[in-house]
N, C-alpha and C positions, 0 to 999 in steps of 0.2 A: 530385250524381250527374252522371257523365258521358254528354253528350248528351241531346237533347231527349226528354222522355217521349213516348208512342208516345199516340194518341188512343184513350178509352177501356180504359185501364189501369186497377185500383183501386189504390184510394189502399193499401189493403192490403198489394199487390203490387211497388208503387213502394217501400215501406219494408221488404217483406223483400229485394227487390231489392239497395238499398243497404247492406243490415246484411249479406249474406250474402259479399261479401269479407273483413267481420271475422270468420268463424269461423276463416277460413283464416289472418289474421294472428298472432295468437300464437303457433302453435306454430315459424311460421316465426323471429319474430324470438326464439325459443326456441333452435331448432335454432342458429343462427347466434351467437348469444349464448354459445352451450355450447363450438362447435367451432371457430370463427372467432377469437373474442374469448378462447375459454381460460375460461370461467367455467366454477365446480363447481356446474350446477344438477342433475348427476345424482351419485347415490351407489352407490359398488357397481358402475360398469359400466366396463369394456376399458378405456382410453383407445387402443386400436388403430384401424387404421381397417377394421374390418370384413372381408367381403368384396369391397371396392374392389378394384379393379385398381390395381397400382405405378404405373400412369401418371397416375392420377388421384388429383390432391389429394385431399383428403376436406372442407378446405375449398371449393374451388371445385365440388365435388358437395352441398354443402351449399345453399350460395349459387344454384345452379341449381337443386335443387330449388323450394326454397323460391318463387323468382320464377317457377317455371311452376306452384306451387300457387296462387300468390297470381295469376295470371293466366287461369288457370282457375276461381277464384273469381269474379275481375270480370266474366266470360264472361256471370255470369247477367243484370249488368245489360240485354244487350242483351235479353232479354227482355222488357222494359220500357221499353226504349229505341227511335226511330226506326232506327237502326243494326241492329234487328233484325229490320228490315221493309225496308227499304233499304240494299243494299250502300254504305259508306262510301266516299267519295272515295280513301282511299289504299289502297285494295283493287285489284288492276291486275284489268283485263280484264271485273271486275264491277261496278267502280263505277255508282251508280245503278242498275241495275237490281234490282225486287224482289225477296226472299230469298225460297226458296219455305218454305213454310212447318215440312213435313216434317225439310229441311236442317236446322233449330233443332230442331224437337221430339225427334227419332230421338237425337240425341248426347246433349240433355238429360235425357231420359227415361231411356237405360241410364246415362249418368252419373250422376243421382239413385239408380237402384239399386244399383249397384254401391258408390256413397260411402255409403249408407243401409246394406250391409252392410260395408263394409269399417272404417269410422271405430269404429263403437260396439264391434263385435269386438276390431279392437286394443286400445282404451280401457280396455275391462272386461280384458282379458288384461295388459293392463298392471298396470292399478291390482291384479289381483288375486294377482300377480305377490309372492313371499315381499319382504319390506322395505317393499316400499307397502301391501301387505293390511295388516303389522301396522302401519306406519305413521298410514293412512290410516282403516284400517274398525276396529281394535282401539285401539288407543293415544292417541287423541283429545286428549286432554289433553297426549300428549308429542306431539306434530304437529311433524315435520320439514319445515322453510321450502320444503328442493329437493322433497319430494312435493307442498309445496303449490304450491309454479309450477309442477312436470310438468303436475299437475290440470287449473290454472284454463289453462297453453296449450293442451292438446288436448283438455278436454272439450267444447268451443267447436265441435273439428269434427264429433260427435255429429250437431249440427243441418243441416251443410248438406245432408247428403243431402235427408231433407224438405226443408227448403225451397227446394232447387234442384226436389222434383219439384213442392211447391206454385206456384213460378213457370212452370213447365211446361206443369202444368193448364191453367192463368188465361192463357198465351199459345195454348193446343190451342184454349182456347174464343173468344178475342178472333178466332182468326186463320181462326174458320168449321170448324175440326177436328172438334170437341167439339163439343155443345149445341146442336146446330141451323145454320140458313144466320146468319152476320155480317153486320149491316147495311152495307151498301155504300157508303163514303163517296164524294162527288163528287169528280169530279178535278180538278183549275185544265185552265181552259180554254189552250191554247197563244197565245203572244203575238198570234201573226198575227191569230187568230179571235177575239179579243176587241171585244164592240161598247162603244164610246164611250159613256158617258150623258150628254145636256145637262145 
């Protein structure tokens, strides 16, 4: 995991922390694999490029996706991480000073609902979708390879909603939000004011 764990995280929290940028990875190296690379892992659809605009690749729309999903997955680390209690050195203008706490919870919180409806929607609308229904939920035995990578890419993002709001929770409460007052950790004393012991 990137970055030091934050004090009094559960151990819980620390491991859906780090598993929750895998939900976000497969469908990306999916998409990119499909539209980039030229691979048939869909059947049955356009090879156009959509509603894009002429000006824009569909690869390098692709590509950009994918790395502000996958960047917005990592996002939850900070959760769990000291980076999410203290602004990062290469942050201009806020470095070191603390994140207040709300900053995290507010984005987290509607991003957990919004990913919590938006993923499993698609999903189900996909898979249920004439070629993958019969594919996937009738024909079991004739099971198409390209419905079974669609599947195992995106049903992965399913989960991050939960668990971006379960990491949200467990930061609401660590951070004095939720649950009562936070114990109040000490602070290092400043250089000058440190007394010497024999």
């Amino acid at each position: 995991m990137h970055g030091t764990t934050a004090r009094g995280v559960p151990a819980w929290a620390r491991r859906v922390a780090v598993l929750t940028p895998f939900t976000v990875l497969p469908s990306g190296i999916w998409r990119i694999a499909e539209v980039t690379l030229g691979l048939p892992l869909t059947k049955n659809v356009d090879s156009g490029d959509g509603d894009l605009p002429g000006w824009l690749p569909a690869e390098f729309y692709v590509v950009a996706l994918s790395l502000v999903a996958e960047t917005l997955g990592f996002l939850a680390v900070g959760l769990v991480a000291t980076w999410g209690e203290v602004w990062p050195r290469w942050v201009p203008f806020l470095r070191g000073r603390p994140v207040r706490p709300m900053a995290a919870i507010v984005p987290a919180a509607l991003g957990a609902l919004a990913l919590s409806y938006l993923w499993p929607s698609v999903v189900i609308r996909s898979l249920a979708e004439d070629g993958w229904r019969a594919t996937l939920l009738h024909d079991v035995g004739t099971l198409d390879w390209r419905a079974a990578v669609y599947a195992a890419s995106y049903l992965p993002l399913v989960a991050w909603g939960p668990m971006l709001a379960a990491l949200t929770y467990a930061y609401a409460v660590r951070r004095g939000v939720v649950g009562g007052r936070r114990a109040r950790l000490p602070r290092p004393a400043p250089e000058g004011n440190r007394t010497r012991r024999p």
